[in-house]
C-alpha positions in Angstrom: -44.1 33.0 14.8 -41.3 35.1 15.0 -40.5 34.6 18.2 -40.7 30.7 18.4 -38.1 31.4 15.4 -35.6 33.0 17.2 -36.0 31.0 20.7 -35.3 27.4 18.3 -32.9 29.0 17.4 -30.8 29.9 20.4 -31.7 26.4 21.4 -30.1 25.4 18.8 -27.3 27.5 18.8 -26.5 26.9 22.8 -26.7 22.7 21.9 -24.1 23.2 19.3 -21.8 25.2 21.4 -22.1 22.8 24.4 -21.5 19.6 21.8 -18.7 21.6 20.6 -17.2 22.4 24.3 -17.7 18.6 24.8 -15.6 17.9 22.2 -12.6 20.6 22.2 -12.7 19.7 26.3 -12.1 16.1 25.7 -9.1 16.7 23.4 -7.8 19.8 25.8 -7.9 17.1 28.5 -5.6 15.0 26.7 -3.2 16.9 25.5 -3.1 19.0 29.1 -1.8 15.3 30.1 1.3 15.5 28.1 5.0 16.8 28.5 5.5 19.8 27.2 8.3 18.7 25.0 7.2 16.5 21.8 7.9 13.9 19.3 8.8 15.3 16.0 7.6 13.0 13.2 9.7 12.5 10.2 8.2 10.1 7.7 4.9 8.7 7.4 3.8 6.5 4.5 1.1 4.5 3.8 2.2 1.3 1.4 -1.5 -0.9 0.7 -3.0 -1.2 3.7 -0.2 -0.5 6.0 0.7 3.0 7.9 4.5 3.4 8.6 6.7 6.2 10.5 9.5 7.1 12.5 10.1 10.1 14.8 12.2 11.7 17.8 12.2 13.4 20.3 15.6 15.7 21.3 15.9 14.0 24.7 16.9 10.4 25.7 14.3 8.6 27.8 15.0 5.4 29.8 11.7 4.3 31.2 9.3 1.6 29.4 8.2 3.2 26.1 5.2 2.5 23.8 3.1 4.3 20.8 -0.7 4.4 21.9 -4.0 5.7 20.2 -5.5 7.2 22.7 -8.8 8.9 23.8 -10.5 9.6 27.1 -12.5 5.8 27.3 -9.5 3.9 25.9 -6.0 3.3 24.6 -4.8 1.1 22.0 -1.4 -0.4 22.2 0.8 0.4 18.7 3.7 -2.5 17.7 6.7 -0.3 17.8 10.4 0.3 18.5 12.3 2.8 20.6 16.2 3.2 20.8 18.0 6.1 22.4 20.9 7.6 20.2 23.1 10.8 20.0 20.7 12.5 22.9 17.8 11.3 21.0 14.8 8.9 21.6 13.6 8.0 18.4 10.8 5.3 17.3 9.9 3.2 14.3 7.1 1.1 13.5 8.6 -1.5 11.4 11.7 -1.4 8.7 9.2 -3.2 6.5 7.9 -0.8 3.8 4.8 -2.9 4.1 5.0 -3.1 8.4 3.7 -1.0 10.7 -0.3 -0.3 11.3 -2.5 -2.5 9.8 -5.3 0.2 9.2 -7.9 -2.3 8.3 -8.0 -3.3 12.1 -8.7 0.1 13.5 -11.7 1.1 15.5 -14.1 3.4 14.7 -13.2 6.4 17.1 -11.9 9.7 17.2 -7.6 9.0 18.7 -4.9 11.1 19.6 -1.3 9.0 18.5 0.7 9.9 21.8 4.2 8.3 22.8 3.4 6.9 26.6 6.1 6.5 28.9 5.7 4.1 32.1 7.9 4.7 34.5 7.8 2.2 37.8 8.8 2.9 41.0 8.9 -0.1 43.6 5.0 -1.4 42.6 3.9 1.5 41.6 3.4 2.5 37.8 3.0 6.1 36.9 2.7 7.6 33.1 3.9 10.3 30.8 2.6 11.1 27.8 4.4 13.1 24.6 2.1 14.4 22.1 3.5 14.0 18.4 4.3 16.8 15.7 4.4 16.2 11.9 7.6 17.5 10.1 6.6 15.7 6.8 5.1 17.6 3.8 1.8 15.4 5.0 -0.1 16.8 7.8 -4.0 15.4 6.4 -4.0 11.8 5.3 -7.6 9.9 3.8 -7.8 6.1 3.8 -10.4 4.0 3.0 -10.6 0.4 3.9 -11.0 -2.6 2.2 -14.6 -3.5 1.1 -16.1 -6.0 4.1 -19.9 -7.1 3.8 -20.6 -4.2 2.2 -18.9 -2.0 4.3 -15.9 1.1 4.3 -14.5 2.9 7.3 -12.7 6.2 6.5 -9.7 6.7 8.1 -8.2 10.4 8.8 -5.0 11.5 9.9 -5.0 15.0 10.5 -2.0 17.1 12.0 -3.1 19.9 14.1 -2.2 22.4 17.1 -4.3 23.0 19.7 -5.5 26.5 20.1 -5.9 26.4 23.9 -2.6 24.3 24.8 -0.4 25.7 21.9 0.5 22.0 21.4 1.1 19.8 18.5 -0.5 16.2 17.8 -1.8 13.9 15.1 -5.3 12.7 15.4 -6.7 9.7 14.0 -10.6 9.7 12.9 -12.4 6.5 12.2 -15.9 6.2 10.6 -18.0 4.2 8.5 -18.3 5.3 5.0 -19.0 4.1 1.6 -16.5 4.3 -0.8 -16.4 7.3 -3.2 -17.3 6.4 -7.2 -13.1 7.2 -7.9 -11.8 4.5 -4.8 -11.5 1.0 -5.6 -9.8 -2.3 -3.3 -8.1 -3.8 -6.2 -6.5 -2.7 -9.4 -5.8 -6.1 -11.9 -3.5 -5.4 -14.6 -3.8 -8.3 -17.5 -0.1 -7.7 -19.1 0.1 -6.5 -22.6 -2.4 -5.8 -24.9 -3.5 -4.5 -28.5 0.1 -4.2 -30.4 2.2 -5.7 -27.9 0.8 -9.3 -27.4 3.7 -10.2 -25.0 5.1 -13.8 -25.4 3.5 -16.3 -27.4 3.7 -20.5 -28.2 2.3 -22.4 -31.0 1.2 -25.9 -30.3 -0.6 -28.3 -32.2 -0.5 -25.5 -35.0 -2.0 -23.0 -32.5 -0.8 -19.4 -32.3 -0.9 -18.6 -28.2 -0.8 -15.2 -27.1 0.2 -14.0 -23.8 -2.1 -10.6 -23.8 -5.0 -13.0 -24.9 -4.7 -15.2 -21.8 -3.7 -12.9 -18.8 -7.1 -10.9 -19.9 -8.9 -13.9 -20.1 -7.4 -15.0 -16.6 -7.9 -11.2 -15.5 -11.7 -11.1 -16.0 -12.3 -14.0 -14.4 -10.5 -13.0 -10.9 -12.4 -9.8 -11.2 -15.9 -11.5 -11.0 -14.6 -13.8 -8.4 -13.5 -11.0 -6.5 -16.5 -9.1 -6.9 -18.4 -12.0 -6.0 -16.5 -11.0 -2.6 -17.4 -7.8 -2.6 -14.4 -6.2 -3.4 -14.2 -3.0 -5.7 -12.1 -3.9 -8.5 -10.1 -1.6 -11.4 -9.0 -2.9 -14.4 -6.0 -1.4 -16.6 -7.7 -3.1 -19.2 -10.9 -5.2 -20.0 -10.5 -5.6 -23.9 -7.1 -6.3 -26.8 -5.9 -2.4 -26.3 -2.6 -1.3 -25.8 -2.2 0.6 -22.4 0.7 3.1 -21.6 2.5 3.2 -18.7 2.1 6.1 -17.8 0.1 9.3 -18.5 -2.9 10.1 -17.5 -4.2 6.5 -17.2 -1.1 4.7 -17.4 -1.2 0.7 -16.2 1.3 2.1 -13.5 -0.6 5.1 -12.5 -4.2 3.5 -12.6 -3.7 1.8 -9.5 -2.7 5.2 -7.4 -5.2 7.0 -8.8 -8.0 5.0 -8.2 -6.9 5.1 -4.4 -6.5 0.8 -4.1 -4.4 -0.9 -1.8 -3.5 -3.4 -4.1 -2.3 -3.9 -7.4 -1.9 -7.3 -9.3 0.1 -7.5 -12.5 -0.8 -10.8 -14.4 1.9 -12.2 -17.3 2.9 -15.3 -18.4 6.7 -16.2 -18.1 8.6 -17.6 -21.4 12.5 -18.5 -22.2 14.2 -19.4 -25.1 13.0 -22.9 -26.6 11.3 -25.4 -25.7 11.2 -25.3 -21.8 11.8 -28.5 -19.7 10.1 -26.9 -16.8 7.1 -24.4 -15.6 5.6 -23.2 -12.4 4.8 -19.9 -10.7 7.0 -16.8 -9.9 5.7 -14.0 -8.2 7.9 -10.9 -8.3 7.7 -8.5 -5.0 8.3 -5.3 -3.8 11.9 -4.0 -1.8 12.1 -4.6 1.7 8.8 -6.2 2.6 7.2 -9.4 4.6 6.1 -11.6 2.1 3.5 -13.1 4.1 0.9 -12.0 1.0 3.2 -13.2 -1.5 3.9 -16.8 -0.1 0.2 -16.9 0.0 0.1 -16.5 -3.5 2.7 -18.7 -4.3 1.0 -21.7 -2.1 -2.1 -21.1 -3.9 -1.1 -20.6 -7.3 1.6 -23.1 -6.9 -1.0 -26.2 -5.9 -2.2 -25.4 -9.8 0.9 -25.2 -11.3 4.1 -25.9 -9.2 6.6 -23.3 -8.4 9.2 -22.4 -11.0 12.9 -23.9 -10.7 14.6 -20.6 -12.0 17.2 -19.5 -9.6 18.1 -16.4 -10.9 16.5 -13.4 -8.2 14.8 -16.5 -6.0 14.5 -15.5 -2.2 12.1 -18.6 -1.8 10.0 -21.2 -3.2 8.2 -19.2 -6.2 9.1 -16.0 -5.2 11.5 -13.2 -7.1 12.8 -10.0 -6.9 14.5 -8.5 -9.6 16.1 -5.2 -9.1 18.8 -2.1 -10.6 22.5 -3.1 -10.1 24.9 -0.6 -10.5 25.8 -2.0 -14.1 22.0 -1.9 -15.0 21.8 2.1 -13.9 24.8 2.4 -15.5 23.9 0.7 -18.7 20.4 2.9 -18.3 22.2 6.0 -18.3 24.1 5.6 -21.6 21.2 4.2 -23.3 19.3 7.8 -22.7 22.2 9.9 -23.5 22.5 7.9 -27.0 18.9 8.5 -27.0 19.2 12.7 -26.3 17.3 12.3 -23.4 18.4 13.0 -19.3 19.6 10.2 -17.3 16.8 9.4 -14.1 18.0 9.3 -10.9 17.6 5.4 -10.2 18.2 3.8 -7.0 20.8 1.1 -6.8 18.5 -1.8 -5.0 15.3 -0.5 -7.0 12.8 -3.0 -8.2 13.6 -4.1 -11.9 10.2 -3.9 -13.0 8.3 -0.8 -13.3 4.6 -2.5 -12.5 6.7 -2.9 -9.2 8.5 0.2 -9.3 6.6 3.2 -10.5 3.2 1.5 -8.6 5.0 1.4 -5.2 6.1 5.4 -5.3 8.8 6.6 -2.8 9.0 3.1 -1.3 10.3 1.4 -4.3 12.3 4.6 -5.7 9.9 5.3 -8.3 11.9 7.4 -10.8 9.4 8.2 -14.0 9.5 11.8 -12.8 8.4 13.3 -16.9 11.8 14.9 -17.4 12.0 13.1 -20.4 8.7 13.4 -22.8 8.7 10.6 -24.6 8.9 8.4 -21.3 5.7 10.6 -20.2 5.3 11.0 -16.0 4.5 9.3 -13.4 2.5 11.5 -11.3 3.0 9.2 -7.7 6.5 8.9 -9.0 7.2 10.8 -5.4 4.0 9.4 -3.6 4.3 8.3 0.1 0.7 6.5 -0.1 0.6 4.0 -2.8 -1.0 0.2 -3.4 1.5 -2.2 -2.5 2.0 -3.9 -6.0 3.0 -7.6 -7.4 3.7 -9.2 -10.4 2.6 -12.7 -10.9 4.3 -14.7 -13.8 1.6 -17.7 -13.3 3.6 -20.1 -15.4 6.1 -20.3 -18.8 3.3 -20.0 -21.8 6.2 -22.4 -23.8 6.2 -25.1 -21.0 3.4 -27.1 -22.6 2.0 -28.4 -19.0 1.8 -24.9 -18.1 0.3 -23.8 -21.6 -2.3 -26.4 -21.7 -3.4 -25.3 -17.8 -3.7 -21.7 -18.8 -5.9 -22.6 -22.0 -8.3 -25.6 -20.2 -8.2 -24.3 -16.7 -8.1 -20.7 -16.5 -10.5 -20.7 -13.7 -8.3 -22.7 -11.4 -5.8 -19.4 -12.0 -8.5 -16.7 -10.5 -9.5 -19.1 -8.1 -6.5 -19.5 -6.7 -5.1 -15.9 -6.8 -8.8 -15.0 -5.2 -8.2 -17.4 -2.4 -5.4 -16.0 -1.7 -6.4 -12.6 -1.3 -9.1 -14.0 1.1 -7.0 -15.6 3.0 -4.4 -13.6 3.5 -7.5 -10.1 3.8 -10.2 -11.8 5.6 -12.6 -10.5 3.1 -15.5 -13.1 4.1 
């Protein structure tokens, strides 16, 4: 018995060392293909479901150059940018903060991220190939993607060098896996709450609170997106007053539940009676806003888009951001207060469900230098959810009002649509 013991397991132990020669071969094959000198990457981020960097390499290079995921049965082409500068070649994947890879499309696989160089010669095409070393603070990154039909990948991006070669490069692995009990899609944040109801109307003798009817609207997009099979966190799924920040703070919820996503719900209001309604959803710095015209179409086909002008880059949607009078203006307010000025970005977004969600992207600046303030523990985070605030009508346009009280349904439809749309969740 002893002996059929030890035979299983030297069969066992010669399997595992050819399985694991198959596997350090194939990677010593790939990187034996490249130059010896390397890209140096120098920012990564991940901002919702996008990955982002930029890099360079300390010579110039002329030929046809691309960014490829690569392994030894295939290579995948990666949108990018080269440009040749001070002796440099340097790439970029997009100068949107929400540009670059869309992670959700990746195939499962184990990759090597290499920068490919073509290089023709009358009809013939031969190739280079630079492997890539991370500079950044970052060198192991987890994603999860987006609930589909039940199903998660896991994405790592793990920054390693080769024993064997001595060489640097950034490898990209790709399986299924469920999501973790802490990692959601989705984080919905119905404004307000508990002592701060937020704006409110009376009509008809009718008191109507704000916090009352983004929860209401709230709860109901939750059950229609988890009718979808999405994963969703709430800030808040009762009257309570929420922080924002701490611990569980509406602004930290979303980063720490790992979602790519996060949805601030309000109701808009002015002074008066107003003479008009419609939608207004406020976005992030420097991003497409192919996600936020979809809201704005769908939301807008209940309600109509707003005809403020004030921060409008298009039909229904806003961004509202620091000027150097508002950081200026900040400043004083916290030295009349005792406290220490932040360090806030001229161009930062206005609104801290925007700003403090979106981490280094959006110049998050809640850094808990001043306690009462509290910290914002992604204040400095390079993977955050890409965050939006919806103002889904003005609670004292009585059109609007009467839509929000009658029809709330047609308000979580439409912002569910438009994640479906604009996702592909089914």
């Amino acid at each position: 018995m002893k002996k059929l013991f030890v035979l299983i397991l030297v069969v066992f132990l010669i399997v595992g060392t050819l399985v694991v020669t198959k596997i350090s071969f194939k990677k010593n094959t790939l990187l034996e293909q490249t130059e010896e000198n390397n890209f140096d990457l120098n920012e990564i981020t991940i901002f919702g479901t996008h990955l982002n960097m930029s890099g360079c390499l300390n010579l110039e290079l002329t030929d046809t150059l691309s960014l490829v995921l690569k392994n030894n049965d295939e290579e995948i082409n990666i949108d990018s940018t080269f440009n040749n500068k001070d002796g440099q070649t340097c790439f970029n994947l997009s100068n949107k903060n929400n540009g670059g890879i869309f992670l959700e499309e990746l195939k499962n696989g184990d990759y090597m991220l290499l920068v490919k160089q073509t290089i023709k010669n009358n009809d013939k095409e031969t190739y280079k190939y630079y492997s890539i070393k991370n500079n950044t603070d970052y060198k192991n990154l987890e994603y999860y993607t987006i609930t589909r039909n039940n199903k998660n990948n896991k994405i790592n991006i793990n920054s390693n060098v080769d024993k064997k070669t001595n060489k640097n490069y950034i490898e990209f692995k790709i399986n299924e896996s469920k999501l973790p009990n802490d990692v959601y899609d989705i984080t919905i944040d119905a404004g307000h709450g508990g002592y701060d109801p937020g704006s409110n109307y009376v009509l008809d003798g009718t008191t109507y609170y704000e916090s009352n009817i983004t929860l209401k609207i709230a709860l109901l997009l939750k059950d229609r997106l988890e009718d979808m099979g999405l994963k969703v966190k709430m800030t808040r799924e009762t009257d309570i007053n929420v922080d924002p920040y701490g611990d569980m703070g509406r602004a930290v919820i979303p980063n720490e539940v790992n979602s790519k996503y996060s949805l601030s719900i309000h109701l808009n209001s002015d002074y008066g009676t107003m003479n008009y309604g419609g939608v207004e959803v406020y976005v992030p710095n420097n991003i497409d806003y192919d996600f936020a015209k979809t809201l704005v179409n769908n939301i807008g086909e209940v309600v109509g888009y707003s005809r403020k002008s004030t921060d409008r880059i298009d039909n229904g949607i806003y961004f509202t951001y620091f000027s150097k009078r508002d950081i200026e203006d900040s400043k004083n307010d916290m030295i009349d207060e005792g406290n220490k000025p932040y360090d806030i970005k001229e161009g930062a977004p206005y609104m801290y469900m925007i700003r403090e969600v979106g981490g280094v992207n959006t110049y998050a600046y809640i850094d808990g230098r001043n306690e009462d303030y509290g910290l914002n523990k992604y204040y400095n985070s390079i993977q955050t959810a890409e965050p939006y605030l919806l103002e889904l009508g003005y609670i004292n346009y009585k059109s609007d009002l009467l839509k929000f009280v009658n029809n709330p349904e047609k308000f979580a439809d439409a912002i569910a649509n438009s994640i479906n749309e604009y996702l592909h969740i089914s």
